[in-house]
py3Dmol code that shows the C-alpha trace and the ligand (Angstrom):
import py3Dmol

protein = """\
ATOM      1  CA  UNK A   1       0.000   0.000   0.000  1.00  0.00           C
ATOM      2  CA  UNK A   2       1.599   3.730  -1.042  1.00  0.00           C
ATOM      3  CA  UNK A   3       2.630   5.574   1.698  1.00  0.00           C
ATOM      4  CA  UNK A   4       3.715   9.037   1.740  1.00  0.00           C
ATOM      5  CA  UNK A   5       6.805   8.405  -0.267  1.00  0.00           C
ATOM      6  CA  UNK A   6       4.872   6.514  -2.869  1.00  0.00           C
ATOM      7  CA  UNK A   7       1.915   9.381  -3.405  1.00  0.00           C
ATOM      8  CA  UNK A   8       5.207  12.507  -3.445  1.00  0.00           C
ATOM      9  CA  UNK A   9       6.888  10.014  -6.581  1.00  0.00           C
ATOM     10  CA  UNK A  10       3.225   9.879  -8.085  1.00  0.00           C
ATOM     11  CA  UNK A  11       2.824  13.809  -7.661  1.00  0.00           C
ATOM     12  CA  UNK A  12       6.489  14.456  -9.103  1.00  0.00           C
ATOM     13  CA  UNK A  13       5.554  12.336 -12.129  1.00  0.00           C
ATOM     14  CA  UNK A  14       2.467  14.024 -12.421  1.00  0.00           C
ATOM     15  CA  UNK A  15       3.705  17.204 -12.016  1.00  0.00           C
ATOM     16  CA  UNK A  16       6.333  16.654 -14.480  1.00  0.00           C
ATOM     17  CA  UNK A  17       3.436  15.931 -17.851  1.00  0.00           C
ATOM     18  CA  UNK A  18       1.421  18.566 -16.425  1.00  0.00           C
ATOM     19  CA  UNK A  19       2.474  21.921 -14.813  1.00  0.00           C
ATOM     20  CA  UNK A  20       2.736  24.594 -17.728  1.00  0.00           C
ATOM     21  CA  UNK A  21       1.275  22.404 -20.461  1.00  0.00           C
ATOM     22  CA  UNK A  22      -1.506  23.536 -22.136  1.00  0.00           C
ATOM     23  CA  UNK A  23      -4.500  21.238 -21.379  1.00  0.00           C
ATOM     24  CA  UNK A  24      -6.465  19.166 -24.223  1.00  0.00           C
ATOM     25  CA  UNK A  25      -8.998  17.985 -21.954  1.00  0.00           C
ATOM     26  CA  UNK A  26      -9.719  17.114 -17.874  1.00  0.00           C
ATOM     27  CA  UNK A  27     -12.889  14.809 -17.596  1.00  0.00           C
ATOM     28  CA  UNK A  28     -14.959  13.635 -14.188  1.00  0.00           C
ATOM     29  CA  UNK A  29     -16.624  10.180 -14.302  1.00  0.00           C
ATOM     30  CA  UNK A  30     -19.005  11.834 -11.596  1.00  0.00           C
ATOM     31  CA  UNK A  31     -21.894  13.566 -13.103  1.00  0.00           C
ATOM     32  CA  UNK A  32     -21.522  16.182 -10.070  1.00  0.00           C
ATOM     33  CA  UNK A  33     -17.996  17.157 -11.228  1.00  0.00           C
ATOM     34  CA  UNK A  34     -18.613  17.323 -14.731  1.00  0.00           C
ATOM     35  CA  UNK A  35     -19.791  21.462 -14.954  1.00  0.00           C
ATOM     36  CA  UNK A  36     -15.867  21.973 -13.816  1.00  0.00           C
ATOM     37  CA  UNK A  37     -14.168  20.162 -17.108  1.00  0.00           C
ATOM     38  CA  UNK A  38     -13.963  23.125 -19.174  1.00  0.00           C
ATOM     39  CA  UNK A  39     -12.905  25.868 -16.677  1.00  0.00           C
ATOM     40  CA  UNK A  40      -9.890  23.219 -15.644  1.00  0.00           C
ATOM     41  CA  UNK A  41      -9.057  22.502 -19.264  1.00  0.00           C
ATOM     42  CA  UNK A  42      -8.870  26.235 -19.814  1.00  0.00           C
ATOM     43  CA  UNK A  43      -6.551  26.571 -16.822  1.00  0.00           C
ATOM     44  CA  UNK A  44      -3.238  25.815 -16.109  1.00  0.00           C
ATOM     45  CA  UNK A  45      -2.325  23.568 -14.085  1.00  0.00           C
ATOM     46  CA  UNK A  46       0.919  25.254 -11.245  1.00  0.00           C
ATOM     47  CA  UNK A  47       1.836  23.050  -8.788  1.00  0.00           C
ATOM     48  CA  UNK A  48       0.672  19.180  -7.912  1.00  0.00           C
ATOM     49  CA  UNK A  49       1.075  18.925  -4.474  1.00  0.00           C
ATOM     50  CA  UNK A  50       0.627  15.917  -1.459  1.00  0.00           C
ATOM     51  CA  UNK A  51      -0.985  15.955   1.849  1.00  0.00           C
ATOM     52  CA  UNK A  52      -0.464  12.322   3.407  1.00  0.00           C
ATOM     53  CA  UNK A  53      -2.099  10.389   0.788  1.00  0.00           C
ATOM     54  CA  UNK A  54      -4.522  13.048  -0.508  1.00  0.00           C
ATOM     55  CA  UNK A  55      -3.107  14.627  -4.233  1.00  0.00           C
ATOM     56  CA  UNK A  56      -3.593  18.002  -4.960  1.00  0.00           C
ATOM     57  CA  UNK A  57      -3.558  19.490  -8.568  1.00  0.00           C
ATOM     58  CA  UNK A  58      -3.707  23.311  -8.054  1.00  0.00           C
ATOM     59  CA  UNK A  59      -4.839  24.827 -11.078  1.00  0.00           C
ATOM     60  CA  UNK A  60      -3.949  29.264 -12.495  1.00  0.00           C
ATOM     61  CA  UNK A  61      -8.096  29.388 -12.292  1.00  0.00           C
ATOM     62  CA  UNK A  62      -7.850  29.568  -8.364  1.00  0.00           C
ATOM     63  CA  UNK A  63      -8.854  25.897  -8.509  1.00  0.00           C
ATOM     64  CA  UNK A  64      -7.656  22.163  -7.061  1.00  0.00           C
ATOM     65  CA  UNK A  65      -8.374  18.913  -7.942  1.00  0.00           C
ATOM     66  CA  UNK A  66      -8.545  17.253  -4.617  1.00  0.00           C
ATOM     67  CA  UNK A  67      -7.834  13.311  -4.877  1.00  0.00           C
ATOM     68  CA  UNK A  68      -7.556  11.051  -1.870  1.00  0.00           C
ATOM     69  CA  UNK A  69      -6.475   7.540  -3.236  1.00  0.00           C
ATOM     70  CA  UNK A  70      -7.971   5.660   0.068  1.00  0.00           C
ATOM     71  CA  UNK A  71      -6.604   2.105   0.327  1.00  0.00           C
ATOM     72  CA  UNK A  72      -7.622   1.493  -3.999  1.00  0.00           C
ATOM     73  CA  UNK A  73      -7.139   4.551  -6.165  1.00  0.00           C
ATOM     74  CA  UNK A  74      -4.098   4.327  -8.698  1.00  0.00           C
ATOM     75  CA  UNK A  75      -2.435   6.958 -10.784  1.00  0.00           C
ATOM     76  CA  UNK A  76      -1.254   5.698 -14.624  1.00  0.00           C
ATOM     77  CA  UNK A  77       0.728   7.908 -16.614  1.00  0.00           C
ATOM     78  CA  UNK A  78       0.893   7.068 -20.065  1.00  0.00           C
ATOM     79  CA  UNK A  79       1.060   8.693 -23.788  1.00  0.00           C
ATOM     80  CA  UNK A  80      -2.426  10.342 -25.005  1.00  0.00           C
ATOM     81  CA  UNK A  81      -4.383   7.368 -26.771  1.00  0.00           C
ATOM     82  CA  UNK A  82      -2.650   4.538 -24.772  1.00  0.00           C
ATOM     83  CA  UNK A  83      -4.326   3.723 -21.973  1.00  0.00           C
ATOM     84  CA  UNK A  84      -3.516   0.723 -19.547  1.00  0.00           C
ATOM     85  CA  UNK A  85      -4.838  -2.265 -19.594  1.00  0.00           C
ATOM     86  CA  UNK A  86      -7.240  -2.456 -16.803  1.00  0.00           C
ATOM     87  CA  UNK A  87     -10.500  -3.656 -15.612  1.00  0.00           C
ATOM     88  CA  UNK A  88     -10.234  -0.853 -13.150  1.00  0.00           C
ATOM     89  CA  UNK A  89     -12.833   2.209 -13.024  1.00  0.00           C
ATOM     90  CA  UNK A  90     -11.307   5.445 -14.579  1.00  0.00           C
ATOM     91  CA  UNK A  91     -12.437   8.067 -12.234  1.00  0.00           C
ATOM     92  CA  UNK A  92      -9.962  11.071 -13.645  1.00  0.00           C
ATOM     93  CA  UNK A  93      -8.363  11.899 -16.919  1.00  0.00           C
ATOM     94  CA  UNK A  94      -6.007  15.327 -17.395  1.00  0.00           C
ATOM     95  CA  UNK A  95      -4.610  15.093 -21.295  1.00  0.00           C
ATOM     96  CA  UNK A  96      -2.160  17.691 -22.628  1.00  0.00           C
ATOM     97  CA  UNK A  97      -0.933  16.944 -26.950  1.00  0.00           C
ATOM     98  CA  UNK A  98       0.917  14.011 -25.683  1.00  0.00           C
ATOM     99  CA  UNK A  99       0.703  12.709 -22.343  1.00  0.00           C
ATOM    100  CA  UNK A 100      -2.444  11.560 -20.043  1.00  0.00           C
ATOM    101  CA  UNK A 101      -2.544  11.079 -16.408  1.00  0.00           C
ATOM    102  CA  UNK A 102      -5.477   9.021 -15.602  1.00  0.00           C
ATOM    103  CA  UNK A 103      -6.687   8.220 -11.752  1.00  0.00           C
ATOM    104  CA  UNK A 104      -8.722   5.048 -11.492  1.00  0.00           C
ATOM    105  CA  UNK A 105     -10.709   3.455  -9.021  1.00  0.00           C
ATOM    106  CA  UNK A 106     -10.384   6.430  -6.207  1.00  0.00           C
ATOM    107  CA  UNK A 107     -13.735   7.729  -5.216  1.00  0.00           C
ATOM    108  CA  UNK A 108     -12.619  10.714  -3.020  1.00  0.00           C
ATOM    109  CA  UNK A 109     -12.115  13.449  -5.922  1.00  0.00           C
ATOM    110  CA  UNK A 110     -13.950  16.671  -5.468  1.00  0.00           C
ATOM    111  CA  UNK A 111     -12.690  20.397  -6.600  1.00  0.00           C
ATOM    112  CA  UNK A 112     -12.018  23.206  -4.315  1.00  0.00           C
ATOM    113  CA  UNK A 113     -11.661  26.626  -4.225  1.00  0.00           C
ATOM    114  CA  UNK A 114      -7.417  27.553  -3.474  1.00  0.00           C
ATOM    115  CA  UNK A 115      -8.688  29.792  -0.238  1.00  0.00           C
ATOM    116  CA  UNK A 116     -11.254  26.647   0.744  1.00  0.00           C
ATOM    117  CA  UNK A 117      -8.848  24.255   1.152  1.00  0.00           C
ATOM    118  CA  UNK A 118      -8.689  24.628   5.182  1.00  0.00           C
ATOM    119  CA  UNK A 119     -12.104  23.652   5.802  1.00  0.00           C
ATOM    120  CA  UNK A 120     -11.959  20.243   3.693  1.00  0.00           C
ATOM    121  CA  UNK A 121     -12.703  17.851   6.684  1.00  0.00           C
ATOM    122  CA  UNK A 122      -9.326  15.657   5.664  1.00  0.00           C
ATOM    123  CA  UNK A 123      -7.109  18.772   5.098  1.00  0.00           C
ATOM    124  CA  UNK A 124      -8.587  20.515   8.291  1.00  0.00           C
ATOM    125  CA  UNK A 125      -7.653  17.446  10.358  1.00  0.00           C
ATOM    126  CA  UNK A 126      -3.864  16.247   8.586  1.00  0.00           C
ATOM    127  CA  UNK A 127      -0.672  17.493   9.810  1.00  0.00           C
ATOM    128  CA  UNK A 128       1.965  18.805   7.747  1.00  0.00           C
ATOM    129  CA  UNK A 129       3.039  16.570   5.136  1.00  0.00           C
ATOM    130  CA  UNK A 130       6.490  15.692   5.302  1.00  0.00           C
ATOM    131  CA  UNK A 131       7.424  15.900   1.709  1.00  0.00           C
ATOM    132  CA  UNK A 132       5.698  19.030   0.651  1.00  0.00           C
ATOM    133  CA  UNK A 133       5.770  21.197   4.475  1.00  0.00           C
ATOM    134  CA  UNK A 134       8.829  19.564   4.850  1.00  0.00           C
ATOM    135  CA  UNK A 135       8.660  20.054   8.972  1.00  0.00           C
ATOM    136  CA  UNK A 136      11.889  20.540  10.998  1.00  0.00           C
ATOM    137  CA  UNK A 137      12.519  17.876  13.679  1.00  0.00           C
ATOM    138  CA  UNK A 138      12.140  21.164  16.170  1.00  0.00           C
ATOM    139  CA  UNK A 139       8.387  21.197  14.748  1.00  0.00           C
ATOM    140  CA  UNK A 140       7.935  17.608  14.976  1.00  0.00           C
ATOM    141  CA  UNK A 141       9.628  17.573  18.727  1.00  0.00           C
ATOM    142  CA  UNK A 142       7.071  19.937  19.409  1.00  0.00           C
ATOM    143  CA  UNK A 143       3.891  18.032  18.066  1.00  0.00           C
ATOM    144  CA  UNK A 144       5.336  14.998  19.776  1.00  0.00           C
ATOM    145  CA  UNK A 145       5.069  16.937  23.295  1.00  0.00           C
ATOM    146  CA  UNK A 146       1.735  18.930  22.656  1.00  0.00           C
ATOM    147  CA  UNK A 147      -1.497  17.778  24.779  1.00  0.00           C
ATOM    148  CA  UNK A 148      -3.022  16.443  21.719  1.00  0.00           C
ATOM    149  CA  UNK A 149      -0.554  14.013  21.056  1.00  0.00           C
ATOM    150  CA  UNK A 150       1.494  13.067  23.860  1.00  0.00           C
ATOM    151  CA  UNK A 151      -0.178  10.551  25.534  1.00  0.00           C
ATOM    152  CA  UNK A 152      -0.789   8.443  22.744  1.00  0.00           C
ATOM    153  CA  UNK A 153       1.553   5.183  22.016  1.00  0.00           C
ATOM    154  CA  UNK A 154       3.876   5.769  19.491  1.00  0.00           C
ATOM    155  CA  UNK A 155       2.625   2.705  17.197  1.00  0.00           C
ATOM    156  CA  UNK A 156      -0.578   4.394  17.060  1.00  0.00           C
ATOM    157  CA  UNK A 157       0.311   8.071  16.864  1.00  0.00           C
ATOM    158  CA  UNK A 158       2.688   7.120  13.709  1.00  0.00           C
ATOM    159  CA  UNK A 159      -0.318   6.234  11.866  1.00  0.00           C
ATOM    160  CA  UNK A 160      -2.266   8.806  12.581  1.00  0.00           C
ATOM    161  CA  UNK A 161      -2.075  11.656   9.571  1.00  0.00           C
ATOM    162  CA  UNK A 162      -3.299  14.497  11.862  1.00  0.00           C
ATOM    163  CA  UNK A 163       0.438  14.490  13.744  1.00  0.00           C
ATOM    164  CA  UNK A 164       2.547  13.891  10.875  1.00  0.00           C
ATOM    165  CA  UNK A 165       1.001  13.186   7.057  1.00  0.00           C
ATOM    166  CA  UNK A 166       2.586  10.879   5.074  1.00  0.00           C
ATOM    167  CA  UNK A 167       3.891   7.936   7.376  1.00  0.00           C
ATOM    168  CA  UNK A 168       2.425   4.696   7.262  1.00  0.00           C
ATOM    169  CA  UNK A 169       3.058   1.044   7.931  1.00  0.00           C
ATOM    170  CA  UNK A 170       6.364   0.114   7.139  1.00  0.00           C
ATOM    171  CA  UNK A 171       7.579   3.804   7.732  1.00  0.00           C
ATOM    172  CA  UNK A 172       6.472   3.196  11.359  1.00  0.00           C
ATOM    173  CA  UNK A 173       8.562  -0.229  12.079  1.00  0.00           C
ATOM    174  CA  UNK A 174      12.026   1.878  10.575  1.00  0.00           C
ATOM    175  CA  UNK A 175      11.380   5.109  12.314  1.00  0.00           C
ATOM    176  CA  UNK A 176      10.982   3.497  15.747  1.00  0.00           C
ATOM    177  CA  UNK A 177      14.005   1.272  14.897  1.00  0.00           C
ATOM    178  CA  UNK A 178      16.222   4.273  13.813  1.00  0.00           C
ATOM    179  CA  UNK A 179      15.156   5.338  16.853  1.00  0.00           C
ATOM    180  CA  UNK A 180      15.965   2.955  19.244  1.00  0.00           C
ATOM    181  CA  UNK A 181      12.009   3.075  20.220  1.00  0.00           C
ATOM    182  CA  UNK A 182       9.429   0.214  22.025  1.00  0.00           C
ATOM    183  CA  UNK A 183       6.385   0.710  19.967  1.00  0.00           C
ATOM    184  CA  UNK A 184       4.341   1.130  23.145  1.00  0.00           C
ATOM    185  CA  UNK A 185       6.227   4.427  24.514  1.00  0.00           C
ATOM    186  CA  UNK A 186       4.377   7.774  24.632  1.00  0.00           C
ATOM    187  CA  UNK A 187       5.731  11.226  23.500  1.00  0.00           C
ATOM    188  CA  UNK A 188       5.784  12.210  27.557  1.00  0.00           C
ATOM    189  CA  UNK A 189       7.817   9.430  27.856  1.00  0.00           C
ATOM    190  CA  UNK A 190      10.447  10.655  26.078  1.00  0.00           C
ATOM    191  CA  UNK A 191      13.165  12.963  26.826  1.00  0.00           C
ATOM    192  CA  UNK A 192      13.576  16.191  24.583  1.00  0.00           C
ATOM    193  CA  UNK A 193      17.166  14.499  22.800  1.00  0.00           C
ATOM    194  CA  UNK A 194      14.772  11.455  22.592  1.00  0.00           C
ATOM    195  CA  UNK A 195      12.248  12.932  20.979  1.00  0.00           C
ATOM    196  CA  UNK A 196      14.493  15.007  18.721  1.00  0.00           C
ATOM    197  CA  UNK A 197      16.154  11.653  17.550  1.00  0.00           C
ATOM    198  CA  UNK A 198      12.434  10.424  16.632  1.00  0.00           C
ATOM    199  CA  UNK A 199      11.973  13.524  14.671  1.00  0.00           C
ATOM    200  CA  UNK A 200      15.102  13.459  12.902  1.00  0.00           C
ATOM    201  CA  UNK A 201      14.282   9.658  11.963  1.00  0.00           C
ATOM    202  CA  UNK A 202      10.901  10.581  10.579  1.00  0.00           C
ATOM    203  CA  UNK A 203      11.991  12.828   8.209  1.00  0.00           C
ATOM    204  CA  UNK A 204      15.248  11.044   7.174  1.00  0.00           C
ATOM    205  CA  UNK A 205      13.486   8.005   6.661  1.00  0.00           C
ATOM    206  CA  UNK A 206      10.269   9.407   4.524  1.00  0.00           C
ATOM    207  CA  UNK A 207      13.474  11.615   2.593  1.00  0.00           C
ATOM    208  CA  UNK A 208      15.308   8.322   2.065  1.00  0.00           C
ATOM    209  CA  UNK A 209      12.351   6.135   0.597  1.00  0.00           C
ATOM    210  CA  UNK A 210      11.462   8.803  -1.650  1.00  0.00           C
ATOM    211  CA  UNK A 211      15.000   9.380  -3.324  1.00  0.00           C
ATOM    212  CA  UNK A 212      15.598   5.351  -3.657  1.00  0.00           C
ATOM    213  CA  UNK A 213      11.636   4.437  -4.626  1.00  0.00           C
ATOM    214  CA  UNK A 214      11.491   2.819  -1.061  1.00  0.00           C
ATOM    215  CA  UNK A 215      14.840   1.768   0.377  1.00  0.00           C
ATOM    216  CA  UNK A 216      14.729   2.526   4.254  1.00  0.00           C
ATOM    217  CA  UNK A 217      17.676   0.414   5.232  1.00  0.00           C
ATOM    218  CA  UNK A 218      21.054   2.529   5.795  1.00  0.00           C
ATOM    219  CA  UNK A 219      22.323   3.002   1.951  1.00  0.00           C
ATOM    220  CA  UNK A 220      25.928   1.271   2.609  1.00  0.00           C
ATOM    221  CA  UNK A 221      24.148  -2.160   4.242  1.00  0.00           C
ATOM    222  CA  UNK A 222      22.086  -2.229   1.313  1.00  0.00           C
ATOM    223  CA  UNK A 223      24.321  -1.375  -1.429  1.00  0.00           C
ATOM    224  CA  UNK A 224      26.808  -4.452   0.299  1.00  0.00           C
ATOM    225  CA  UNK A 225      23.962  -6.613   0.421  1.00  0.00           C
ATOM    226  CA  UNK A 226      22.961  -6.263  -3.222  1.00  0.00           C
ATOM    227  CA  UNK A 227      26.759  -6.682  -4.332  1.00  0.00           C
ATOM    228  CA  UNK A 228      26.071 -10.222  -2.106  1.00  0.00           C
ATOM    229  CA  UNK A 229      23.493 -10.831  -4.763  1.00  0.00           C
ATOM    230  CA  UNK A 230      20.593 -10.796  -2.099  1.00  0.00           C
ATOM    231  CA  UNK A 231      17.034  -9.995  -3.447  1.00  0.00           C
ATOM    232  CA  UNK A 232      15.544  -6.086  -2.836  1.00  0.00           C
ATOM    233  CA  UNK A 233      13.254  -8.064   0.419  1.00  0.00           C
ATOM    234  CA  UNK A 234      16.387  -8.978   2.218  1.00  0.00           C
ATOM    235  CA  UNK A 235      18.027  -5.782   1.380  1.00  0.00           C
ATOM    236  CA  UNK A 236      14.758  -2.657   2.208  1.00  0.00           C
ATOM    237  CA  UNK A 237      14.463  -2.280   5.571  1.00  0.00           C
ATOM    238  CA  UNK A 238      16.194  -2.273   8.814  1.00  0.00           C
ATOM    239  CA  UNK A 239      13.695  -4.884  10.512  1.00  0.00           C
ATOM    240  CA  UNK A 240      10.159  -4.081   8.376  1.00  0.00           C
ATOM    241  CA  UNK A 241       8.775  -7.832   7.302  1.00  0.00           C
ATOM    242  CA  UNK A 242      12.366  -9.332   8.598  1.00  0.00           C
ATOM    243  CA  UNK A 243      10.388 -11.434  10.893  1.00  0.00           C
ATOM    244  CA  UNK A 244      12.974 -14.446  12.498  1.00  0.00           C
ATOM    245  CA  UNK A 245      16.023 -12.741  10.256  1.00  0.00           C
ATOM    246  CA  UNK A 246      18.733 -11.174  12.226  1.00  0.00           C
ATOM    247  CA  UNK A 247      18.881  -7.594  13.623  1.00  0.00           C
ATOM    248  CA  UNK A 248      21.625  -5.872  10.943  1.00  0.00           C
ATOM    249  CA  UNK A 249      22.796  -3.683  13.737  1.00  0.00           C
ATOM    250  CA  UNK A 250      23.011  -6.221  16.784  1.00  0.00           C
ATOM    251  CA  UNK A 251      22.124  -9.840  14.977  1.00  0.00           C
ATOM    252  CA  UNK A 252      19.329  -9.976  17.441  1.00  0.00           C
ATOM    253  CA  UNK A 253      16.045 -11.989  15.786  1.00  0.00           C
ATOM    254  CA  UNK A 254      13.840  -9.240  14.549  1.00  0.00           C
ATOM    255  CA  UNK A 255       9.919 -10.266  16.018  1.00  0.00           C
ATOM    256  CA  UNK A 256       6.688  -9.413  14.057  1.00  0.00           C
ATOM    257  CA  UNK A 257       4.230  -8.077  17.035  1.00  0.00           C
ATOM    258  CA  UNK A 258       0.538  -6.230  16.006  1.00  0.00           C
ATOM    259  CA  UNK A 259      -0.005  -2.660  16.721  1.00  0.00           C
ATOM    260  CA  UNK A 260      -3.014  -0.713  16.442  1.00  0.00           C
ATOM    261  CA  UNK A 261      -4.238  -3.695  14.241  1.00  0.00           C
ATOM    262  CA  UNK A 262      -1.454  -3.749  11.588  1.00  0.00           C
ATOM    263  CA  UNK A 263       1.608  -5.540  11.738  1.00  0.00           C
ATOM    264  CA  UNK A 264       4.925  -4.131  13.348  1.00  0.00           C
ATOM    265  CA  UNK A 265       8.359  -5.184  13.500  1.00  0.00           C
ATOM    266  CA  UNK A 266      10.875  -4.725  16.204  1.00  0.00           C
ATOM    267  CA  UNK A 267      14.498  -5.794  17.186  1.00  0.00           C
ATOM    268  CA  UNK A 268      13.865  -7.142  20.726  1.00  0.00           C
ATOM    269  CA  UNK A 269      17.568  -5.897  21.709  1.00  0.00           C
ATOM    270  CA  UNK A 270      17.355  -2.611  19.994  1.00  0.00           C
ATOM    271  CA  UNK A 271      13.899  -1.541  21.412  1.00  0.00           C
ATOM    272  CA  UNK A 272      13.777  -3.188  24.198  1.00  0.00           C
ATOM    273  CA  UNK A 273      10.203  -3.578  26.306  1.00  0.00           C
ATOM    274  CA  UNK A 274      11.980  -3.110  29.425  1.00  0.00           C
ATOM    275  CA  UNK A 275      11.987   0.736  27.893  1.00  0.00           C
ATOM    276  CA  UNK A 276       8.430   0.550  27.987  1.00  0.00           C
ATOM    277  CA  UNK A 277       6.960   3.509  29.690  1.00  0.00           C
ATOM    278  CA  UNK A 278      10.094   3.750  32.022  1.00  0.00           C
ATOM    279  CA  UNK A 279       8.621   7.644  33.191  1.00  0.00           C
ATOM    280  CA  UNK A 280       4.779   6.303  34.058  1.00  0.00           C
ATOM    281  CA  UNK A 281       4.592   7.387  37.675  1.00  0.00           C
TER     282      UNK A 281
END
"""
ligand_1 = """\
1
ZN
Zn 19.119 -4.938 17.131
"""
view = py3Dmol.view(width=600, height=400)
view.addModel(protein, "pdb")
view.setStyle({"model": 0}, {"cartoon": {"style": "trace"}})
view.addModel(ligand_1, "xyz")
view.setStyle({"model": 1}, {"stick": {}})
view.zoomTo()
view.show()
């Protein structure tokens, strides 16, 4: 399933057919959208930008094409007149002379006004996304420690786009690894270096699997273990579906535990439970 990294590579390849080419034609499977095709088509489109996994293609008429792909919606890029072959719904099509970008199956589309965008009930409730805000670790330090947020578990705060947008469920195993982090510690747990290292792994992480299309692992272990000849699985991640394989930084056995109802994975030596909520009084 994308995760932030995934939907910022979608945007960039979006953003690349689209922004400053003239537009042949935008077209709405939903009736309700439909009165907006030839305002958009007119327009240019500026800037394609991400929130978590929502898409937004802001257009020179003071309009965006809001787009949440949910757990099914997939961008295709392709040359005008080729389409994909798919049984798949398309919901979305934006055609310049040459190129088409085409959103199937996603059912959250809708157009907004560029000064409405606040009060859209998933943009009104995400946190800054951490490819397009690009928050500093200071910010994130401070979300971490604000009453909203820091009595929640880690595993489940993570997850949740309104503290950060654009982590998700591998992202959460390798930040709390990086970090040195139980799953089941709160942000008031955590001293301020603590929660600075957390920050600094969230956004190095998210950085990292968007330049290398998903690589989370430190580059040099996975550059030496593809020399080896080992497949991309064995190589991605520090400890993220490594279930019963050793720990690359202590040779620990990496466990698969469930979080929040979605899988997590933890080096028992690294994170240790004993570290669970050490400052509870
Ligand atoms: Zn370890």
């Amino acid at each position: 399933m994308p995760e932030g990294p995934e939907i910022r590579r979608a945007a960039d390849r979006l953003a690349k057919i689209l922004v400053g080419r003239p537009l042949e034609r935008v077209t709405f499977a939903f009736t309700h959208l439909k009165h907006y095709e030839p305002e958009l088509t007119a327009a240019q489109v500026l800037d394609v930008r991400t929130r978590g996994k929502a898409m937004l293609i802001h257009f020179g008429c003071g309009k965006v094409i809001y787009a949440h792909n949910q757990l099914y919606g997939r961008w295709y890029l392709c040359k005008k007149g080729r389409p994909p072959q798919t049984r798949r719904q398309l919901r979305l099509a934006l055609e310049t002379a040459t190129d088409s970008a085409l959103l199937y199956s996603a059912s959250d589309i809708t157009v907004l006004a560029d000064h409405g965008l606040a009060e859209h009930p998933f943009l009104a409730r995400a946190g800054p996304d951490l490819l397009t805000d690009d928050p500093s670790a200071k910010d994130i330090a401070d979300r971490l420690s604000a009453p909203t947020f820091r009595r929640r578990q880690l595993a489940m705060l993570l997850l949740d786009q309104s503290f950060v947008a654009g982590l998700g469920n591998y992202l959460r195993s390798e930040v709390l690894f990086a970090a040195g982090l139980h799953p089941e510690l709160k942000g008031v747990d955590l001293s301020r270096p603590e929660a600075l290292k957390l920050a600094r792994a969230i956004r190095r992480l998210t950085q990292r699997s968007y330049q290398t299309g998903g690589i989370t692992n430190d580059l040099k272990t996975a550059a030496r273990l593809k020399a080896r000849g080992l497949p991309r699985r064995a190589y991605r991640h520090y400890v993220f579906s490594r279930a019963g394989e050793p720990c690359f930084a202590c040779g620990e056995c990496i466990v698969r535990e469930n979080h929040a109802g979605r899988r997590l994975y933890r080096c028992p030596h690294c994170q240790p439970a004993s570290a669970r909520s050490r400052n509870a009084p």
